[in-house]
C-alpha positions as CSV (number, residue, x, y, z in Angstrom):
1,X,-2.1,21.6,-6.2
2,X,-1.7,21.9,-2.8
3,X,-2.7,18.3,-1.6
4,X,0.3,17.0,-4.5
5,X,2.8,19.6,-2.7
6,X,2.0,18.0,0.5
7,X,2.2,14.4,-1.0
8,X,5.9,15.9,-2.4
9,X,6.9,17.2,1.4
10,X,5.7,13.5,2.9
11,X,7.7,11.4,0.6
12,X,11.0,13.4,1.3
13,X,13.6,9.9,0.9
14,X,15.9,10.5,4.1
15,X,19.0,8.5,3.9
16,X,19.0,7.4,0.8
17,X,21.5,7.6,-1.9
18,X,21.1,8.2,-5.5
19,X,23.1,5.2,-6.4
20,X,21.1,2.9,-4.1
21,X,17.8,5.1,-5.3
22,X,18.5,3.9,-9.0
23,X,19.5,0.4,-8.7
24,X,16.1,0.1,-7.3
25,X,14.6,1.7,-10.3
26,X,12.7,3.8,-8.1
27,X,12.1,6.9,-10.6
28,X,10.1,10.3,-10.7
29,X,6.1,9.5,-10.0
30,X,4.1,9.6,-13.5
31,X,0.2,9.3,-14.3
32,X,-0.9,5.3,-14.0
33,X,-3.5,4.1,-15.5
34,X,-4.8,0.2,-15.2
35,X,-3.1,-0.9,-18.0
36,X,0.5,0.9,-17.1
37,X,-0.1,-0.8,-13.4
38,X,-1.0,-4.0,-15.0
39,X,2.1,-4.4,-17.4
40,X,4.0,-3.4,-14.7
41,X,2.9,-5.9,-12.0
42,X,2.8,-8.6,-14.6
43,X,6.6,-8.1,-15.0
44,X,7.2,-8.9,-11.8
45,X,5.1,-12.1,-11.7
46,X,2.5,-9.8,-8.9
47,X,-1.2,-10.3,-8.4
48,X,-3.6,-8.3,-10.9
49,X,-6.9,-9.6,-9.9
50,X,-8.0,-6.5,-8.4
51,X,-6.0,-3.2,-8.6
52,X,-7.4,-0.4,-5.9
53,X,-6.1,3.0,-6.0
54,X,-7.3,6.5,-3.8
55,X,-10.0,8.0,-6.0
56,X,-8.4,11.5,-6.0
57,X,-5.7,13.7,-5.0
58,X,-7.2,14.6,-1.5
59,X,-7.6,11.1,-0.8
60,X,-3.9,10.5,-1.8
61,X,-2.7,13.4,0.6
62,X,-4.8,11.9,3.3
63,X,-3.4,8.5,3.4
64,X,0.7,10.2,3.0
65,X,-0.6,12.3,6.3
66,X,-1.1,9.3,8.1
67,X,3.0,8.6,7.5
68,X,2.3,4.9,6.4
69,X,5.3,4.8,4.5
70,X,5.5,2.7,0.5
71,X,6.0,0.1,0.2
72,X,4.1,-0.5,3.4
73,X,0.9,-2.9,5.1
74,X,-1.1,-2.3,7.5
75,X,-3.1,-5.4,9.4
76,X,-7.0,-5.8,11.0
77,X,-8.4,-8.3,12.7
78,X,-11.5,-10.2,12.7
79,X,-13.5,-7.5,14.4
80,X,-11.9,-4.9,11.1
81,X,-9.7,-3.2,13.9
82,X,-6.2,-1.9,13.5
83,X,-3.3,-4.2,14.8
84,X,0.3,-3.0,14.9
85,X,2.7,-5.4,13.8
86,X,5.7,-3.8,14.9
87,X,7.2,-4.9,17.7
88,X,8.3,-1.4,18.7
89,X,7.7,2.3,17.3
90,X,10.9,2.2,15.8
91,X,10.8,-0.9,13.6
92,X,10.4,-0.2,9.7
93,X,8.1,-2.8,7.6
94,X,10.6,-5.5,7.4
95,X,8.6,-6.5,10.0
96,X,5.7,-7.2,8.1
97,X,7.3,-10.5,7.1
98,X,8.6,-11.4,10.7
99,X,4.8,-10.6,11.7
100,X,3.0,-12.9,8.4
101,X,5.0,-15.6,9.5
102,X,3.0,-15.7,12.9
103,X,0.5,-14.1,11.7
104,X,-2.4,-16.3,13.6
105,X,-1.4,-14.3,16.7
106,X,-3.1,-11.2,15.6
107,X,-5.9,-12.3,17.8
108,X,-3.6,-11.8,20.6
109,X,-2.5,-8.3,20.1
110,X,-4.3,-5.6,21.5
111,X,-5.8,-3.8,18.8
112,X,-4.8,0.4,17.6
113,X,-7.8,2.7,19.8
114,X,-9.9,4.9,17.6
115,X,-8.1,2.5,14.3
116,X,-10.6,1.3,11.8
117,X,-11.0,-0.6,9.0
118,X,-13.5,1.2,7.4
119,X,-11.1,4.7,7.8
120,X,-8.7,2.7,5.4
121,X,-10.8,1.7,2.6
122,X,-13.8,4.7,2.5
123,X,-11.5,6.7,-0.2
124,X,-10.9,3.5,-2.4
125,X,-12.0,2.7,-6.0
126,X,-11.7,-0.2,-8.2
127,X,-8.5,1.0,-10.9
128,X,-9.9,-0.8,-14.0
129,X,-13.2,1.4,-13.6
130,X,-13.1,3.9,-10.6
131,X,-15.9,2.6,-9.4
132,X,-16.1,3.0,-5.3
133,X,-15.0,0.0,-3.5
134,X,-17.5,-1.5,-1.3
135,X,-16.6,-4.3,0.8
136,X,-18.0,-7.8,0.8
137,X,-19.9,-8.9,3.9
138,X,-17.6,-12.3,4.0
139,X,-15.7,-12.7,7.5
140,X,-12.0,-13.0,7.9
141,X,-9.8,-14.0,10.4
142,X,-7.8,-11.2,9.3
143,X,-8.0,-8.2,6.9
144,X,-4.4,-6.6,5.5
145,X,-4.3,-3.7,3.7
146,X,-0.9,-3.8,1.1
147,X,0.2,0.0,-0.3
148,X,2.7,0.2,-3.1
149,X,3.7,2.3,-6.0
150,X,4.8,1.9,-9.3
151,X,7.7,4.5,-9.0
152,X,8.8,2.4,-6.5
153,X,10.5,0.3,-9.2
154,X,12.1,-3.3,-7.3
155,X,11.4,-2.9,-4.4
156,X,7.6,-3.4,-5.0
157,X,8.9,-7.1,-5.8
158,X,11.1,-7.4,-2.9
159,X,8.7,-6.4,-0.6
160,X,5.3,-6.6,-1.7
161,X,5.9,-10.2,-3.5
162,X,7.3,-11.1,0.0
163,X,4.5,-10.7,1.8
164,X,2.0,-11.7,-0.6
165,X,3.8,-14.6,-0.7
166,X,3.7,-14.9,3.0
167,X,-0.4,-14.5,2.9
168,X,-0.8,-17.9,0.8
169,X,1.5,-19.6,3.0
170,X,-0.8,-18.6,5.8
171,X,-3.8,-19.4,3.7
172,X,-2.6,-22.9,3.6
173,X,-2.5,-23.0,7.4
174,X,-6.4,-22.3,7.4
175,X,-6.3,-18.2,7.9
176,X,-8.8,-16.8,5.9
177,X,-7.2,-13.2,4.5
178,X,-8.7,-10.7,3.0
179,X,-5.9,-8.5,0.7
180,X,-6.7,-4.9,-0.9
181,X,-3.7,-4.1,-3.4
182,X,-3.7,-1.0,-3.1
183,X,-1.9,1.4,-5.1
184,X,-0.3,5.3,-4.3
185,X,0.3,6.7,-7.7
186,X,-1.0,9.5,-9.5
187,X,-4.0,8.2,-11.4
188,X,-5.0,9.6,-15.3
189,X,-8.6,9.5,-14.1
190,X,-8.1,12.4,-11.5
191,X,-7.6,14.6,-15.0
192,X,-4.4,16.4,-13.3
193,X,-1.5,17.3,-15.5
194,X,2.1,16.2,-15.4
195,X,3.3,19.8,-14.8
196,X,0.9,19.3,-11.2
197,X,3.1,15.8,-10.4
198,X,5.4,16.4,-6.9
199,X,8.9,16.0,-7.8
200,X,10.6,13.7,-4.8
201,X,13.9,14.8,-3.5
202,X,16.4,12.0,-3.3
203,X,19.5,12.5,-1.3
């Protein structure tokens, strides 16, 4: 209970008004399950190869704790280090397409200190089975993590379809990407009841 009240206190929707808040369709988190996240991508014409989610509660809080933000990304290079795309502190993820578009320079940025790759995906699991994602020894040129939510409504498709979008286009170009679609709602499997769900506080 505690870890869901933190998730609750991290997702606190500063500026936002309620009118904006439901033309969005972003609603009150519920339990997912595969085929809930399935349908749900499906309707908006979104990847469903291979759905990730946090394989608990703790792992949930952990990754609201590190303020990424939904719908958010967050980008590795070749060596599996973190790379910020932002060009300054300040800048919110509508930078993520500015940075896809040129997204062959991530060689050239200095990567995060003390950022890894392998801090990102440890608390993974596959959604269709929970079973612990291990990843494939295959290089990439570059390795981007992609966090969204179903509560999220639209703006999953306005964002997320975006920059997928952007990664084939960069495929074409000869990058070799590797995506995890990871998802940042409450999971059936973690056998926690609706009563124990964080309700967000919209202004």
């Amino acid at each position: 209970m505690k870890a869901l009240l933190l998730t609750a206190l991290a997702l606190h929707f500063i500026g936002c008004s309620r009118l904006a808040i439901w033309m969005e369709g972003v609603k009150q988190p519920a339990l997912e399950d595969y085929y809930s996240l399935t349908e749900f991508l499906l309707k908006f014409e979104m990847d469903t190869a291979d759905i990730l989610c946090f394989k608990d509660t703790n792992a949930l809080n952990n990754f609201y704790l590190k303020r990424i933000g939904l719908p958010e990304s967050r980008f590795f290079n070749s060596d599996k280090n973190l790379v910020d795309y932002r060009e300054s502190p300040e800048d919110c993820n509508g930078m993520v397409s500015v940075f896809l578009e040129k997204v062959e320079a991530i060689k050239n940025k200095p990567p995060v200190p003390n950022e890894y790759l392998s801090d990102y995906i440890r608390d993974l699991v596959h959604e269709q089975d929970q079973r612990p994602f291990v990843l494939e020894q295959e290089p990439y040129d570059l390795y981007l993590a992609v966090y969204w939510a179903k509560f999220l409504g639209k703006v999953n498709k306005r964002k997320v379809f975006e920059w997928l979008s952007l990664v084939e286009d960069a495929r074409k170009r000869g990058m070799r990407i590797r995506v995890f679609n990871i998802n940042a709602d409450y999971q059936t499997a973690w056998k926690i009841k609706k009563t124990e769900l964080p309700e967000f506080r919209f202004k």
